[in-house]
N, C-alpha and C positions, 0 to 999 in steps of 0.2 A: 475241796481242791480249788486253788486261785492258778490262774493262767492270764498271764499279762505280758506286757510287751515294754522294756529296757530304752527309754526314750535317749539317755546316753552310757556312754561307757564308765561314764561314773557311778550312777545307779545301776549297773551290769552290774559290776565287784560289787557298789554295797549288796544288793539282794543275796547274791549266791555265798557272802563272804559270812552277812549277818543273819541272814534268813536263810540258809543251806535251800536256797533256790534250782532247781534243774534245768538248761538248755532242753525246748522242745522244738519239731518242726516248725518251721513259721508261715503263717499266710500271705505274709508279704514278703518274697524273695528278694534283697538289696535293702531291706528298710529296716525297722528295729527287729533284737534278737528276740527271741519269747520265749520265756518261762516259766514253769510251773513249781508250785509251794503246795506241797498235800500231808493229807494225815496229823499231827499231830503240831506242829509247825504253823500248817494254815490254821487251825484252831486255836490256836495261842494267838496269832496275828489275828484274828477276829475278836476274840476275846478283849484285847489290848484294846482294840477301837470301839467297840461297840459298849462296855462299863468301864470305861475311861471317867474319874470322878476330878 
């Protein structure tokens, strides 16, 4: 599970658009949105980065 925070509203749409990303509570009320990426998605996004040749 990733959980991160939408620094703008461009990266909002990409994440949720290309990584089927979810709206979570956020710990900062008025600051960026936070989202989580799990299961089988967040393992493909790790995969990507981590044996990236």
């Amino acid at each position: 599970m990733v959980i991160f925070d939408a620094k703008t509203d461009e990266l909002e749409q990409h994440y949720l658009r290309d990584f089927g990303a979810h709206p979570v509570a956020s710990l900062h009320p008025g600051g960026p949105r936070t989202f989580m990426i799990a299961d089988q998605a967040a393992k493909d996004i790790f995969s990507s980065y981590l044996f990236e040749e």
